[in-house]
Residue, then its C-alpha position, 0 to 999 in steps of 0.5 A: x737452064x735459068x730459074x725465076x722467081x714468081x709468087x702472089x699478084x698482090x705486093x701487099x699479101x700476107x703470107x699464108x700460114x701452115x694450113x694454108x689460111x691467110x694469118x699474120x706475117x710469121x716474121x724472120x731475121x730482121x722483121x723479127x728484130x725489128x718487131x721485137x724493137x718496136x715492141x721493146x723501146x726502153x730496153x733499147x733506149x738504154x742498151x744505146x745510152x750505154x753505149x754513148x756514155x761508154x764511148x761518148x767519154x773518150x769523144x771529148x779528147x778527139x781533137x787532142x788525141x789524133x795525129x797529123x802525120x802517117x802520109x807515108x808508104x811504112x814499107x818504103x825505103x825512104x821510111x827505113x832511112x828516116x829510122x836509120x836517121x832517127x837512131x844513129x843521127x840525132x833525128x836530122x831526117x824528114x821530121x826535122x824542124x827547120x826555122x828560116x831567119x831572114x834579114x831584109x837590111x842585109x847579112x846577118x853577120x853584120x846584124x847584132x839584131x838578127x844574130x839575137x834573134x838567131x841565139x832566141x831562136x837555138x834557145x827556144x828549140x832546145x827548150x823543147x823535149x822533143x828536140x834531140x839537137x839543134x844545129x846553127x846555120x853553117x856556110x855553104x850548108x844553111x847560110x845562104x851565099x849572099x848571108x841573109x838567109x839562115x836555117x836553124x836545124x832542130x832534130x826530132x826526139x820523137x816519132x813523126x805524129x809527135x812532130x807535127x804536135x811539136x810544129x802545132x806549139x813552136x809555130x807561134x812562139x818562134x813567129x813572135x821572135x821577128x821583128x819589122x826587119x827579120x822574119x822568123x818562119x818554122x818550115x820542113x816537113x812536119x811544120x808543112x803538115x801542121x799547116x796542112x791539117x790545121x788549115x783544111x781542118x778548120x776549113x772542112x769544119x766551116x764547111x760543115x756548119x754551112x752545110x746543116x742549115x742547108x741539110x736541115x732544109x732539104x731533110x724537112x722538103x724530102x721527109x714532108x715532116x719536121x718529126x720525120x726529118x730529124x731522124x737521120x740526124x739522131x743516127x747521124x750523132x749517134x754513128x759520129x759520136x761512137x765513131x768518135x770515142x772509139x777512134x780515141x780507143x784505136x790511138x791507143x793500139x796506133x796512131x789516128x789520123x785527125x782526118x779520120x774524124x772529118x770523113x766519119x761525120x761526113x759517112x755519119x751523115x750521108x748514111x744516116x739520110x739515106x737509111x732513115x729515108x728509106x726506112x721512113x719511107x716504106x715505114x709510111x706505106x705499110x701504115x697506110x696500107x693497113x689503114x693505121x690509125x692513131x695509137x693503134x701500137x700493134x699496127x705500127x709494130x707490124x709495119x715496122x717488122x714489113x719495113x725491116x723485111x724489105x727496106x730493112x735487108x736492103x740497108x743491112x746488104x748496103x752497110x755490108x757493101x759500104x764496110x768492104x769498099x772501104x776494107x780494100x783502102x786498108x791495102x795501102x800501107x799508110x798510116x793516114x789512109x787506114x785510119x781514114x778509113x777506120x773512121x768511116x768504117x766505124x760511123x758506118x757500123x754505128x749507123x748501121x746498127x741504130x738503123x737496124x735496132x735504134x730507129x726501128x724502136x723509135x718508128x714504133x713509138x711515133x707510129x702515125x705521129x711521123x707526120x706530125x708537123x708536117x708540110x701542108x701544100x695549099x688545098x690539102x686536107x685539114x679535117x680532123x680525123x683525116x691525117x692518120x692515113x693521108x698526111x704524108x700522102x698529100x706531100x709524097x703524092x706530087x714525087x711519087x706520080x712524077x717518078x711514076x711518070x718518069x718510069x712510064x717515059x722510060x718504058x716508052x723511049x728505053x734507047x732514047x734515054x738510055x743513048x742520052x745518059x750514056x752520051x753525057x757520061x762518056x763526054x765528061x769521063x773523056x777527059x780522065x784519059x789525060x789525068x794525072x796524079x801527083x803529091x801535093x805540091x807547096x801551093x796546097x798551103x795558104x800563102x800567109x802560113x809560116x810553113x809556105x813562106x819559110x818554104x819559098x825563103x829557102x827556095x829563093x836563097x838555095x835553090x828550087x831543089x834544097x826544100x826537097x833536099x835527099x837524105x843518103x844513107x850509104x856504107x861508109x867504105x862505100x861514101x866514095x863511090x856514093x858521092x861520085x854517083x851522085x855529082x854525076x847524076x843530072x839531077x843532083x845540083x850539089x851533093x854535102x857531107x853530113x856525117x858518119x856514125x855506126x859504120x854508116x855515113x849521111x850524104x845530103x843531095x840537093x835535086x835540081x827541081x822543086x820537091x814535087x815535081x815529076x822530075x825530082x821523082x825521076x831523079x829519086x828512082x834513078x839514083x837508088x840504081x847507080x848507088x852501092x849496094x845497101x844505100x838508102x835514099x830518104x827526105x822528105x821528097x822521097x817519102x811523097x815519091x814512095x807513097x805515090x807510087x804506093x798509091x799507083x800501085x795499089x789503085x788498080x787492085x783496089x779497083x779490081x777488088x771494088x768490082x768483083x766484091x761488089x758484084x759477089x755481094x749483088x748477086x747475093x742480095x738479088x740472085x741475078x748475075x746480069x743485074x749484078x754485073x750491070x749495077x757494079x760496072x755502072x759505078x765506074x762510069x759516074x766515078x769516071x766521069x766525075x775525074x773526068x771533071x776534076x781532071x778540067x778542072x784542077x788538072x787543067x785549071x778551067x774554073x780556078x778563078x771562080x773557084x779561088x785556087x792554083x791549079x797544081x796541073x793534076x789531081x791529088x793521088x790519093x784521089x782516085x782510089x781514096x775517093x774511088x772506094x768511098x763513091x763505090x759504098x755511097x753508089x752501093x747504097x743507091x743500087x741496093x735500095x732501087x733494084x731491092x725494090x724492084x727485086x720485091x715486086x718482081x717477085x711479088x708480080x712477076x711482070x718485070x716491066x711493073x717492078x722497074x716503075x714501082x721500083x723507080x715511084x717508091x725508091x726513086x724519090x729516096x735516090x733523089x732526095x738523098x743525093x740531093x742532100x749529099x750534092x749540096x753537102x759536098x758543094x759547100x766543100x767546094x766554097x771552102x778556102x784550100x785546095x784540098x776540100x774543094x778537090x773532094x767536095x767537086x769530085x764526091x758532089x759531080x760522081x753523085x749527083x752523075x750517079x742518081x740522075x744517070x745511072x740510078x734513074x735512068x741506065x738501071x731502069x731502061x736495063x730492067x726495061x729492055x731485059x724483062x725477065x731475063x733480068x731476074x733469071x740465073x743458071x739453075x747451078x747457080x740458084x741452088x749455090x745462092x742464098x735464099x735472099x728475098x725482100x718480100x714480106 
């Protein structure tokens, strides 16, 4: 047996009172706060001052306090040995710096100009306290055979973040020390993750500034009004600037990666479009409704307690989902990608709570002045007294009939478009068969960067293998049987003692292939098997290879985590396991298509030359599941505010195929307005120089735009077409287990 539910013909009607006389809304939950906002403006106007000023004074030291390392699984292996080098071997382990002097007149030893900039280069690391050593070139180890190349080794003190901050300081300093005939280069991998960060950084900041003109003007197009566009952008500084002081708080219980920042104001963004928009919109349709006129503060108050009612419990259900998404990140036990998805977290609880408190206030205030300076289109109405009703209408009239209409076609032709959509999708997410994944490779960085050049310098002079160089941690009764393991390895081209100490000896293994490639992994998980027992492999190289398998480890728990979490929460805001199971499975075909994409594209390289980039052969690995949980919240929101809408109707009418076109007039102009936004924010990530924010900006821009235009505007819609009331229905156990979720008014 299957329950539904029915009530008044009316969307607008008021709920009756006790006696069963028609009466004012009683309001409950979020209409009560939301009245209680709008009734309350300098009350909550100051509680968020002080909220701001509380946070807003650490946000200054943002940029200071963040760090650049933590791309490492912390329970690996290859991260045990870099603390066993750490403490009993001066720091000689991944986070070492490593300074490439190369003469170009030929050996140094037989040039006194290069042997000084050598002893300046020893000087200047030693100089610095977070060196514990530093080690001259030595033959056969770090002077290259035909003696034009030397590495200066300098150990780390400190922890790996406080290397990356020690590579940020030397870079210059050292690159000063070259003359016209000697270069000077800082390379390893905490100089690879200084230029790393700081060349993306700076890259997704000039992306951002790009992108707020373009925002700024779709906001003023999908609002109809310069007063109402601004709103998204108060809960945007609002979620970005507690966001900010609070990651400052967190560094002080763990280190916080300086991406964290970037995906906080994009989230900030995003999610301050999206719930402003849905909120102003049906803001603007209670007033009209009840006919609101100019200064009339108790109709505004009522229309802002119906839109915290309806759209309101959307957005809290939305922020919800978007806050677990992200949870399930928190798997993977890496420093960067939690405190990533901390950032993100903490925008989306700052936004969510203004959404819910600050802009309710506001909305009241404004009350028919949301309109104000808005868009006239030719032949609009100017007269006096007749912009408290119908401005906004005049501009929301041409979307809302074309969303109209749009339903209409779909009611008409559900297994058209439904085949149409579903066609395009699997197309392009075709491709995602053949993905694959690695760690960034040396190409990610910008050819004129210290760290890459240093990089090739000694791939030229050692060999492909020695940036990737392993560090073997072995018993020392047991060095032996290590280095003969290790000369018989196929992948090992040489094999260097480095010492002994505390009843443990480090051997380095130069692998035979470049440091990123498949092969050197291999070779890595091949050797931890022929090694005694208790060995240890480490180095850089080993460190990429353990995060990534980390990551592919954890991607399908992840996944599996977004699907039935995401469902659970569906089911719980709309009642329908039917519909819940449809809005959580279609995320993953806008998400599959959308790697399909970068799958041609940066995996195959089709593209790169109109986009300016070197193909690596695959995707990012952190890609799918980092991306994969951020697409699922951003989906989320679109699935929410279409279904809870026509959820409202159904209820309100009880005719199915009504709710879908009302859904698809009143919400659909939102969905397409909001991705709109997003689309082109994403886009201008594309134009960006590295790799790294092209990546996400192509794959974020296509799984949105995929996901408003196939899923959200026509598969959700022709499902509630093609399902009418059994859309709505569910097994009576399960009504009764259910909450009592209704987003009527």
């Amino acid at each position: 047996m299957t329950t539904e539910r029915t009530t008044s013909t009316d969307p607008h009607a008021r709920p009756a009172t006790a006696d069963g006389a028609s009466g004012p809304p009683r309001h409950t939950g979020l209409a009560r706060l939301g009245a209680w906002s709008a009734s309350h403006l300098g009350i909550v106007l100051a509680l968020w001052l002080v909220v701001l000023a509380g946070f807003g004074a650490f946000a200054p030291k943002v940029e200071t306090a963040l760090s650049g390392a933590g791309w490492q699984d912390s329970g690996s292996q290859s991260v045990q040995a870099r603390d066993v080098i750490q403490h009993d071997f001066a720091g000689m382990g991944s986070t070492a710096l490593q300074v490439v002097v190369h003469d170009g007149t030929g050996p140094i030893a037989k040039d006194p100009a290069a042997r000084r900039v050598i002893a300046q280069v020893e000087s200047t690391l030693k100089a610095d306290p977070r060196v514990s050593t530093v080690v001259a070139p030595r033959p056969g180890v770090s002077l290259s055979r035909d003696g034009t190349t030397a590495i200066v080794q300098a150990g780390a003190a400190q922890d790996a973040n406080t290397m990356v901050r020690a590579a940020d300081d030397l870079t210059a300093p050292l690159s000063r020390l070259a003359t016209s005939t000697i270069s000077v280069n800082l390379t390893g991998s905490s100089a690879l993750w200084s230029d790393f960060n700081k060349v993306n950084h700076s890259a997704m900041i000039k992306s951002e500034v790009l992108s707020w003109p373009v925002t700024l003007i779709v906001l003023v197009l999908a609002f109809g009004s310069l007063v109402a566009a601004g709103l998204p952008l108060m809960l945007t500084m609002v979620g970005l600037l507690t966001a900010a002081g609070a990651l400052v708080i967190a560094t002080h219980l763990a280190p916080v990666s300086v991406w964290a920042l970037n995906f906080a104001m994009m989230f900030a963004l995003a999610l301050g479009i999206d719930y402003a928009l849905f909120l102003v919109v049906r803001y603007r349709s209670a007033l009209h409704h009840r006919g609101a006129q100019p200064g009339d503060r108790r109709t505004a108050v009522e229309a802002v307690a119906e839109t915290m009612g309806t759209a309101g419990k959307a957005i809290a259900f939305s922020g919800v989902t978007v806050l677990v998404s992200l949870s399930t990140v928190l798997l993977v036990p890496s420093p960067a990608f939690r405190s990533m998805a901390l950032g993100i977290m903490l925008s989306v609880v700052a936004v969510l709570a203004a959404t819910l408190t600050l802009l309710p206030a506001v909305l009241g205030k404004l009350g028919t002045k949301i309109d104000a300076g808005r868009l006239r289109r030719p032949g609009s109405d100017r007269r006096p007294g007749r912009h408290t009703t119908t401005q906004g209408t005049t501009h929301r009239r041409g979307v809302e009939q074309l969303m109209h209409r749009w339903g209409a076609l779909l009611h008409r032709r559900p297994w058209a478009a439904g085949a149409l959509a579903l066609a395009v999708l699997a197309l392009l997410a075709a491709p995602v068969l053949g993905l694959r994944t690695g760690m960034p490779s040396i190409s990610i960085i910008p050819a004129n960067q210290s760290a890459r050049a240093g990089y090739q310098q000694v791939t030229a002079a050692f060999g492909q293998g020695a940036p990737g160089t392993l560090q073997v941690i072995t018993p020392t009764p047991d060095a032996g049987a290590a280095r003969a393991a290790l000369a018989h390895d196929r992948g090992i081209a040489a094999t260097v003692p480095a010492g002994a100490n505390d009843g443990r000896t480090m051997l380095l293994a130069i692998p035979t292939t470049d440091a990123s490639a498949p092969a050197t992994g291999a070779t890595i998980d091949r050797i931890r098997t022929e090694l005694p027992h208790g060995s240890l492999v480490g180095g850089a190289a080993a460190e990429n290879h353990d995060l990534e398998k980390a990551l592919s480890a954890k991607t399908p728990v992840v996944f599996a985590l977004l699907i039935g979490l995401g469902f659970l929460l569906l089911l719980i805001a709309l009642g329908s396991p039917l519909i819940a199971f449809v809005g959580t499975i279609t995320n993953l075909a806008s998400i599959g298509a959308a790697f399909g994409v970068a799958k041609l594209i940066f995996g195959d390289g089709h593209l790169s030359g109109l986009l300016g980039f070197q193909s690596q052969g695959f995707v990012d690995a952190w890609a799918p599941l980092f991306f994969g949980a951020m697409l699922t919240g951003v989906a989320m929101d679109y699935t929410l505010f279409l279904l809870s809408a026509a959820r409202e109707q159904y209820d309100a009418t009880g005719d199915p195929q009504h709710a879908m076109r009302e859904a698809l007039r009143t919400s659909g102009r939102v969905v397409v307005a909001a991705a709109g936004v997003m689309v082109a924010v994403f886009l201008t990530f594309a134009l960006s120089g590295p790799l790294a924010p092209k990546e996400m900006g192509i794959i974020l821009a296509v799984a949105v735009f995929l996901d408003a235009l196939c899923i959200r505007l026509i598969l959700l819609p022709v499902v509630l077409r093609l399902t009418g009331h059994r859309a709505w229905r569910a097994p009576t156990w399960l009504a009764k287990v259910l909450p009592a979720v209704r987003f009527t008014h």
